[in-house]
Every structure is written in structure tokens, then in C-alpha cells.
C-alpha positions in Angstrom: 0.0 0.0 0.0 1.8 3.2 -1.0 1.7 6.3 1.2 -1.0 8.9 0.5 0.1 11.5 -2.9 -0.4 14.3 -0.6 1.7 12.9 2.0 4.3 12.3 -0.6 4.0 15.9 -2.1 4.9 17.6 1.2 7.7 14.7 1.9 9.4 16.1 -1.3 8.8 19.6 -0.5 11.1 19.3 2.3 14.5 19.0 0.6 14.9 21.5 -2.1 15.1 25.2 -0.8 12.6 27.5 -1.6 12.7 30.6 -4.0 12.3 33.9 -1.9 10.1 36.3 -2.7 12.4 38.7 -0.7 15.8 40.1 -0.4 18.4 37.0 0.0 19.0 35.9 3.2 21.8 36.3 5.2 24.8 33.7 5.8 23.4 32.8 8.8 19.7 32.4 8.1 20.8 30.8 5.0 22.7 28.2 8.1 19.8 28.0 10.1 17.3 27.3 6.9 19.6 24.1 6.2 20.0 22.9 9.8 16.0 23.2 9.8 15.9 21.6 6.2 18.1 18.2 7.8 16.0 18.1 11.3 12.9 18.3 9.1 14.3 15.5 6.4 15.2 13.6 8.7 12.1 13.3 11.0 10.3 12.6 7.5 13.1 9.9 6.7 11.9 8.1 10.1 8.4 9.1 9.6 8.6 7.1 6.0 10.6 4.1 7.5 7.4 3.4 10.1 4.6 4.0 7.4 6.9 1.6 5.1 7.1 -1.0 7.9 3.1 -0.7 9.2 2.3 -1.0 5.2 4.3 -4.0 5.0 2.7 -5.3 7.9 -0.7 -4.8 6.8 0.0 -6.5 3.2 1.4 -9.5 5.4 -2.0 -9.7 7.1 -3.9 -9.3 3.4 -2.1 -12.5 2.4 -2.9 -14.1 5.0 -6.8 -13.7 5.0 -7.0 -14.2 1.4 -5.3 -17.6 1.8 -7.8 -18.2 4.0 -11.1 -16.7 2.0 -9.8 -19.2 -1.1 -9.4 -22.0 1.1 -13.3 -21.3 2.0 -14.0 -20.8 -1.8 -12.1 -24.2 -2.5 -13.9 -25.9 -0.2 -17.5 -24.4 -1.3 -16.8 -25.9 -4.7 -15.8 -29.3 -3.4 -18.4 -29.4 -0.9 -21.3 -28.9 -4.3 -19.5 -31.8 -6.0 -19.8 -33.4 -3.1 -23.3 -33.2 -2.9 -23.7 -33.7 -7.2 -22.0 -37.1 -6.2 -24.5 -38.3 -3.5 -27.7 -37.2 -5.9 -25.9 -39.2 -8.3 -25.2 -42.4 -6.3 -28.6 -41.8 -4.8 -30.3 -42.0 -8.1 -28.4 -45.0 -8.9 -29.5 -46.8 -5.7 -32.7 -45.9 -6.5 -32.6 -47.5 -9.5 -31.6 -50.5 -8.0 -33.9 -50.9 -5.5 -36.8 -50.6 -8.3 -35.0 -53.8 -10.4 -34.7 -55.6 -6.6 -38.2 -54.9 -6.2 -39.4 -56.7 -9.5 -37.0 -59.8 -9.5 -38.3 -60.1 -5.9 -42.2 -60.0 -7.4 -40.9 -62.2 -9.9 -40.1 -64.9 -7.2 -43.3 -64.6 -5.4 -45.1 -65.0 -8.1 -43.7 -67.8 -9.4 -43.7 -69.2 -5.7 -47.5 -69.0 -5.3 -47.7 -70.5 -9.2 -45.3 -73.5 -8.1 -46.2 -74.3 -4.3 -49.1 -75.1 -2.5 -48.6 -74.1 0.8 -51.5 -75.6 2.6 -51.5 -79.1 1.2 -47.7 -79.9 1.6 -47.5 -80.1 -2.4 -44.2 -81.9 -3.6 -43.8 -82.0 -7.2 -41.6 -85.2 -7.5 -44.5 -87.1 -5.9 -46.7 -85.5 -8.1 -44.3 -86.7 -11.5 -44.5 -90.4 -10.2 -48.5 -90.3 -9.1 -50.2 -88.8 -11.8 -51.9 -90.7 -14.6 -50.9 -91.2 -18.4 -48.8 -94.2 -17.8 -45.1 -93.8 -18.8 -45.2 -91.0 -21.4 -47.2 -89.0 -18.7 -44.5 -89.4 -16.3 -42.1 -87.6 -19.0 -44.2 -85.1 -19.5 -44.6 -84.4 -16.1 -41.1 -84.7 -15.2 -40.1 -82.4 -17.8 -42.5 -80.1 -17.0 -40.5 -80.1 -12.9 -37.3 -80.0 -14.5 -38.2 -76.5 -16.6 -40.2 -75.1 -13.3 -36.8 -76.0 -11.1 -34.8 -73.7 -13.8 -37.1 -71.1 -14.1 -37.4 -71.1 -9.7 -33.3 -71.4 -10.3 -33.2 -68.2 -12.7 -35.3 -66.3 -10.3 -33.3 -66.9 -7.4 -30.2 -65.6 -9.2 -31.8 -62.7 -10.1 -33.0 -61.8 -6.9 -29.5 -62.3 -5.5 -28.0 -60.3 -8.4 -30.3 -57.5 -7.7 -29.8 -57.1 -4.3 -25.9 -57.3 -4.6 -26.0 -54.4 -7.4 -28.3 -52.8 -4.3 -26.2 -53.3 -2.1 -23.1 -51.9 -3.9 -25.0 -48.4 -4.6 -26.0 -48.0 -0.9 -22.9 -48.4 0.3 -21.3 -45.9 -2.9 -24.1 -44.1 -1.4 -23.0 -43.9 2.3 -19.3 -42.9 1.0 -20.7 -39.9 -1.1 -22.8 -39.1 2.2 -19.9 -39.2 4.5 -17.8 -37.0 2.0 -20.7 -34.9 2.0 -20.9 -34.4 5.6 -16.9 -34.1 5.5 -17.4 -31.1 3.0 -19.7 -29.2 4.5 -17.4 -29.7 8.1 -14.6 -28.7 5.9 -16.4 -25.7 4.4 -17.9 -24.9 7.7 -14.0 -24.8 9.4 -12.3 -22.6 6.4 -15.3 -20.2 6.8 -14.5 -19.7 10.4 -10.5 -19.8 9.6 -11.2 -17.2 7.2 -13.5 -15.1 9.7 -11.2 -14.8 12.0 -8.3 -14.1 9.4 -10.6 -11.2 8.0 -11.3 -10.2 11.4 -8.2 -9.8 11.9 -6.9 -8.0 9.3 -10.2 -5.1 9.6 -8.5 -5.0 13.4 -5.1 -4.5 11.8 -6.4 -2.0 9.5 -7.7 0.2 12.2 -4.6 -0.4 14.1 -2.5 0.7 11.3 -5.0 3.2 10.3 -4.2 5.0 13.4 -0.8 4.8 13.6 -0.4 6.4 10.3 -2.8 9.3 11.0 -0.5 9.9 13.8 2.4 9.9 11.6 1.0 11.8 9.3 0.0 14.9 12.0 3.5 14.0 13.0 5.1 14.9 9.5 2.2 17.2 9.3 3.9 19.6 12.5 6.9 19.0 11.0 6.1 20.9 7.6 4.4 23.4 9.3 7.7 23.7 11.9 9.9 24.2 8.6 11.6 27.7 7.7 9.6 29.9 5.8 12.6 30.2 2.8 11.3 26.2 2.2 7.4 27.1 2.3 7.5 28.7 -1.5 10.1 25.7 -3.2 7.8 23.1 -1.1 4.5 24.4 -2.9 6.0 24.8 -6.2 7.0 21.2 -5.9 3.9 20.0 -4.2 2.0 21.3 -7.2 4.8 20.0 -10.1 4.8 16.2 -8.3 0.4 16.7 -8.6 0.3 16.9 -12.0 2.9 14.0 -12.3 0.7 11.4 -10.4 -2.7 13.2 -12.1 -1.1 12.4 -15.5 0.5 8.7 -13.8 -2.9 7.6 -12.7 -5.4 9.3 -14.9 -3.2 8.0 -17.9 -3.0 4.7 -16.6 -6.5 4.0 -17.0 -7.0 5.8 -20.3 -4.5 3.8 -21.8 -5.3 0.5 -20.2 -8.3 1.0 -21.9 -7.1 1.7 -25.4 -5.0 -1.3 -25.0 -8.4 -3.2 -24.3 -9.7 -1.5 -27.5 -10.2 -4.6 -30.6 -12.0 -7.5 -30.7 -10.6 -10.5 -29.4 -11.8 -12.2 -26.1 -9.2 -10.4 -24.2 -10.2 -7.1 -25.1 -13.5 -7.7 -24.2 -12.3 -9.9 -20.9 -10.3 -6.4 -19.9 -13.0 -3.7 -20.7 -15.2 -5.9 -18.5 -12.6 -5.4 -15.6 -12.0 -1.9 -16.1 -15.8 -0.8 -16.1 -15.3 -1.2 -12.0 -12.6 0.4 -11.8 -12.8 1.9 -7.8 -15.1 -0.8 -6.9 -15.2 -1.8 -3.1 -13.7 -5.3 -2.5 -16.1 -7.6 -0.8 -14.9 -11.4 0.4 -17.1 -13.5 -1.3 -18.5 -10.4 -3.7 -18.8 -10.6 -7.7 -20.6 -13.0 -10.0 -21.8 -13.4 -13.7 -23.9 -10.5 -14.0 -21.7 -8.0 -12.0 -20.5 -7.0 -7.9 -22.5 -8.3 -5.6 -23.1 -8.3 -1.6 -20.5 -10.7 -0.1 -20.7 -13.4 2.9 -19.2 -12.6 6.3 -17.7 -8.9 6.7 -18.6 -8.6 3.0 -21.9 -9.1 3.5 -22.8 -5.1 3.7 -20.3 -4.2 1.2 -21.2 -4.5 -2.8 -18.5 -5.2 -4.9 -15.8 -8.3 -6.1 -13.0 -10.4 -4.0 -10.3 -11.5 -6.5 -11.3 -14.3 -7.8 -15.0 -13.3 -8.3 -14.0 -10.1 -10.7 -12.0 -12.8 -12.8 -15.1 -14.6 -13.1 -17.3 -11.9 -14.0 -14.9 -10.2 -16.4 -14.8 -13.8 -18.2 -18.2 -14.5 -18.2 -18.6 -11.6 -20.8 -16.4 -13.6 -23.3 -18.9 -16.1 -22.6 -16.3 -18.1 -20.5 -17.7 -19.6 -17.4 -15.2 -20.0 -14.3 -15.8 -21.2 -10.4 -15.6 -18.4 -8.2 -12.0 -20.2 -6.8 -8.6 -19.6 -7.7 -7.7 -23.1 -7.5 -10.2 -23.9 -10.7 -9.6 -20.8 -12.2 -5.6 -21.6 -12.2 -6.4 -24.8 -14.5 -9.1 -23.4 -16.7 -6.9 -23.4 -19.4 -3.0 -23.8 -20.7 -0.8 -22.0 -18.7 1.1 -19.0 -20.4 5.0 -18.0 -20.1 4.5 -15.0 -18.5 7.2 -13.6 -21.7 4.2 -14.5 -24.0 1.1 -12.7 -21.6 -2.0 -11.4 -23.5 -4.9 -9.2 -22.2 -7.4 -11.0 -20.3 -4.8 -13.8 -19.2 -5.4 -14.6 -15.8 -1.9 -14.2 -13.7 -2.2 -15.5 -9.9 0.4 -14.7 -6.8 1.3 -18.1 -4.1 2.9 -18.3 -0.9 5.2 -20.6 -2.9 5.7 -20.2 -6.2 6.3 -23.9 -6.7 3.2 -25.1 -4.9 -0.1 -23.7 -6.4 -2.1 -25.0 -4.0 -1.0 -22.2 -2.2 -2.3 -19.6 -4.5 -4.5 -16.5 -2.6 -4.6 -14.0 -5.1 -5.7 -13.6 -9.1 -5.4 -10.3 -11.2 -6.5 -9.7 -14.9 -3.3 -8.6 -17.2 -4.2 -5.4 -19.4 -0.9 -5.2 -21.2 2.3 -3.4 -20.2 3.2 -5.6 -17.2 0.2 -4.4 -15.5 -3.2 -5.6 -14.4 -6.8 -5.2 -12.7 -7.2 -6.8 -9.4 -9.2 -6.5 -6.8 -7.0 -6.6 -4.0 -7.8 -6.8 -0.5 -10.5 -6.1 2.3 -10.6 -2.1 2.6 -9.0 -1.3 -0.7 -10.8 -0.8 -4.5 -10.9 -2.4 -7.8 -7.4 -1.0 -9.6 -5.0 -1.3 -12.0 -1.5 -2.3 -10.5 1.8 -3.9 -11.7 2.1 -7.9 -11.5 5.9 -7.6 -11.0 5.4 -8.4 -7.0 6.5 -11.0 -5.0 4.5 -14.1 -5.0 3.8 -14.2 -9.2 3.5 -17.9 -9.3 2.6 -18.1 -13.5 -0.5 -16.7 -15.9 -3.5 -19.1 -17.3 -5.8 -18.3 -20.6 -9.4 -19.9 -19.8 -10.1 -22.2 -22.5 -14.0 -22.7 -23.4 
């Protein structure tokens, strides 16, 4: 997080002299003007070294609870396949059960067909008793013969139907168990990523206060400075203004003429930009635009990182999970030498382990990209040369 332009302005107004107005000073103002001029620099050079180090400390904290927000994401998505697997095994065992179900009508009828409960009916005595002499007996016997099959077949088919049955409910209990592992999972990485949001809002008031008293601090000290630096300070204030106007206002006009064509890319990056300024919300964004997140998002309308990717390639007509882990295989990966506009480029703890990826930006062309970085901050265009660049995907689809 860079320190404030204005804050910046003044720094720089403190060490150049100032052009006077009035007669030149004498040697000895001109000696007291400097000796102010060093005090001065070097309360700001201290002042700079403590915003440096509470920004650094913040940024440490933003990693941290964006780890943990796409841990939550990741588990989300596993917990709906989860649940895609258990309706599937469930329609399966339901399936079975029907086929169960008719071989076992099957056997019952052909048991009240064959049997005669009451009378103690035995069909070998009935071969050998019945009339028709010797050809009768054949007849008869190969009439048992073909009902023994047929009561043979329907056994078998009974016991092959409930072991297909039985096979599906217990595929069925595994899906259900990883079901109910999922939404524990899901239900731990939320509260993991809570806490780590928590945290970081309580760092970012923290910090927030510190630096406001830093800045009163640099603040006295400008207004402590010699009056000889008060003219040179202003005229610098106002050249270093129009330098960062024309930095950040031309960053975003030309982002966008880089965005100007046809190709999916372009139309993946003028999707991004259109939010430029856009509050970040944990859990925020989707296909049609920002949206309310979950948790301390929940009041704030706007995109975490993963969900402005998704958006912005939606309107190419690409659809992505609103996870970096999918989002890093959605497609070939792409030398970050050969980067076009639209690729997706994600930062990792380690940058030889992406399952420790926490944060996606959108690359615009000129080493640059739109992200939407962290809880407090805005939809903006920033460089991707930063520690934790892991490697750059093009969704396919």
C-alpha cells in the first residue's frame, strides 16, 4: 500500500530550498534554513521508514486472510461436487432398489404359481403319481425340470439385484460421509477465514491509526519548517500533482485503449475496467456484475479477486468457479514472456506449490493488471511484478 500523494507531495517539498520572494538571506539564516531543512528531512526519513514498515505489515495480514477466503471458496466448490456425487449415487441406488423390487415380485409369483402351501405339495411325488402311464411321467417330469430352472433363474436374479443394491447404498453412504466431511470442511475454512478477515479489519484500524499519527507528526513538522522552504515546497507540491494526475489518470485511459479490438481479451479487460474503484467484498462478484459478499462482506457491494476474474470472463462467454484453485487450471498456462490481455496471472505463498495460491489479477498489457486486491482497498489497476507471481493461465471454453 503506497503512502498517500499528498503525504508524498509535502515529503518532497522538504529538501529543495525554496525561491524567496524577498531580499536574500543572510549567511546565517541561509545556516539556520539548512539545519532546519536536515531536522525536518530527517524526522520525515523516520516518519517514511514506520509508514513503510506498518504497510508491509498490513500486506502480510492481506495474504494471510486471502489464503484463507480461497481456502473457503475451494472448499465451497468441493463441498457442491460433493453433494452432485451423493444425488448421483442416490439415483443409482434408486434404481436398483426398483430392479430388486421386481425380480423379488418375480419370485413370489412364481412361488404362489409353483407351491401349495396348505396341502404340503411336492412335485416329484406328483411326476411319479399322476396318470398317463409312462409318457405322462415324461411329460410331467419335464415339466419339474423346466419349473426348477425357471425357480433357479429367479433366485439368481434376486441375489444379483440385491448385490447391485447393495453396492449403490454403500457408494451411497461414501458420497454421504464425504458430503458431511465437505460441509465440516467448508464450515472450518469459513470460520479460519473469519477470524483471518477479522483480523486483518482490526489491523487495518490499528495501522490506520498509527499512520494518521504519523502523518500529523510529518504534518507539525512541515508546518515547523523555515519559511525560505514554504514557496520551493508548494511549487514542488503542485509539479509532483500533475505528475501522479497524468500517472494515474493515464494509466487508466491507456489501459483501456490497450483493451480497444476484438478478441476475447479485449473484451475480458474492458469488463474489468468498467469497475474500476469498486469496493472489494470477500465472497463479492458473480456473472452479472458485484454483488453483496458473505461474512464482513456481506454489507459491502462489490468483487474479492477471484469473483472479478469470473465476472470479467463471463462476458467472453467463458464460465469459471468463483475459486482460484479452478480458475488456475481453466486453461493452458502461459509463459508470462508470452502474456495477452485477459490472461489470468495468480500470486502463491510458494511459487512452486499452487495449491498455495491466494490472489488472481487480470493482465491489461504493459506488465500491469486489474485486481481487486484486499478487504478495505478498491478495484485497480496495479503492476504484477510483485513478490508471489507464481505463472499466468488463458481460460479455455
Amino acid at each position: 500500500m503506497a503512502v498517500s500523494s499528498g503525504i508524498a507531495l509535502a515529503v518532497a517539498g522538504l529538501y529543495v530550498p525554496a525561491v524567496q520572494a524577498k531580499p536574500a538571506p543572510s549567511a546565517r539564516d541561509v545556516r539556520e534554513s539548512r539545519r532546519e531543512v536536515d531536522e525536518r528531512a530527517k524526522d520525515v526519513g523516520r516518519t517514511k521508514a514506520l509508514l513503510a514498515q506498518a504497510n508491509s505489515g498490513l500486506e502480510r495480514l492481506a495474504v494471510a486472510a486471502a489464503v484463507a477466503v480461497e481456502r473457503y471458496n475451494g472448499e465451497v466448490v468441493r463441498l457442491q461436487q460433493a453433494g452432485q456425487a451423493y444425488a448421483d449415487t442416490q439415483a443409482r441406488l434408486t434404481q436398483a432398489n426398483g430392479r430388486l423390487a421386481a425380480a423379488q415380485a418375480e419370485m413370489a409369483t412364481f412361488a404362489a404359481e409353483a407351491y401349495q402351501a396348505d396341502t404340503g405339495y411336492n412335485p416329484w411325488s406328483a411326476a411319479v403319481a399322476g396318470n398317463g402311464g409312462p409318457q405322462g411321467f415324461m411329460d410331467r417330469a419335464g415339466m419339474m425340470e423346466m419349473l426348477a430352472r425357471k425357480r433357479t433363474g429367479a433366485v439368481q436374479k434376486v441375489e444379483a439385484a440385491r448385490n447391485v443394491a447393495d453396492v449403490f447404498r454403500r457408494q451411497s453412504q461414501v458420497a454421504l460421509n464425504e458430503q458431511n466431511a465437505a460441509t465440516r470442511r467448508a464450515q472450518d475454512a469459513r470460520s479460519i477465514a473469519v477470524s483471518a478477515v477479522e483480523r486483518q479489519r482490526a489491523a487495518v484500524g490499528r495501522i490506520g491509526a498509527e499512520k494518521r499519527r504519523l502523518e500529523q507528526r510529518l504534518g507539525a513538522a512541515e508546518q515547523r519548517a523555515a519559511r525560505l522552504q514554504r514557496a520551493r515546497a508548494a511549487a514542488l507540491a503542485r509539479a509532483e500533482a500533475r505528475r501522479v494526475r497524468l500517472a494515474y489518470g493515464g494509466s487508466g485511459r491507456s489501459a483501456i485503449a490497450l483493451a480497444r479490438g476484438t478478441g476475447r481479451g479485449s473484451v475480458v479487460v474492458r469488463a474489468a475496467l468498467k469497475w474500476l474503484g469498486t469496493p472489494y467484498s470477500w465472497g463479492g462478484g458473480n456473472s452479472r456484475g458485484p454483488s453483496y459478499g458473505i461474512a464482513h462482506g456481506s454489507n459491502i457491494f462489490g468483487f474479492d479477486c477471484s469473483g472479478l476474474a469470473l465476472y470479467a470472463w463471463s462476458k467472453a462467454g467463458v464460465r469459471l468457479d468463483h475459486w482460484t484453485g479452478t480458475q488456475w487450471t481453466s486453461g493452458p498456462h502461459v509463459p508470462l514472456s508470452n502474456l495477452r490481455a485477459g490472461d489470468l496471472v495468480f500470486f502463491a505463498n510458494n511459487t512452486s506449490n499452487p495449491d498455495t495460491i491466494h490472489h488472481v489479477g487480470i493482465y491489461i498489457g504493459q506488465g500491469r493488471m486489474v485486481e481487486a486486491p484486499y478487504t478495505g482497498a478498491r478495484v485497480r489497476i496495479s503492476t504484477i511484478h510483485r513478490h508471489g507471481l507464481i505463472g499466468a493461465t488463458r481460460p479455455a471454453g
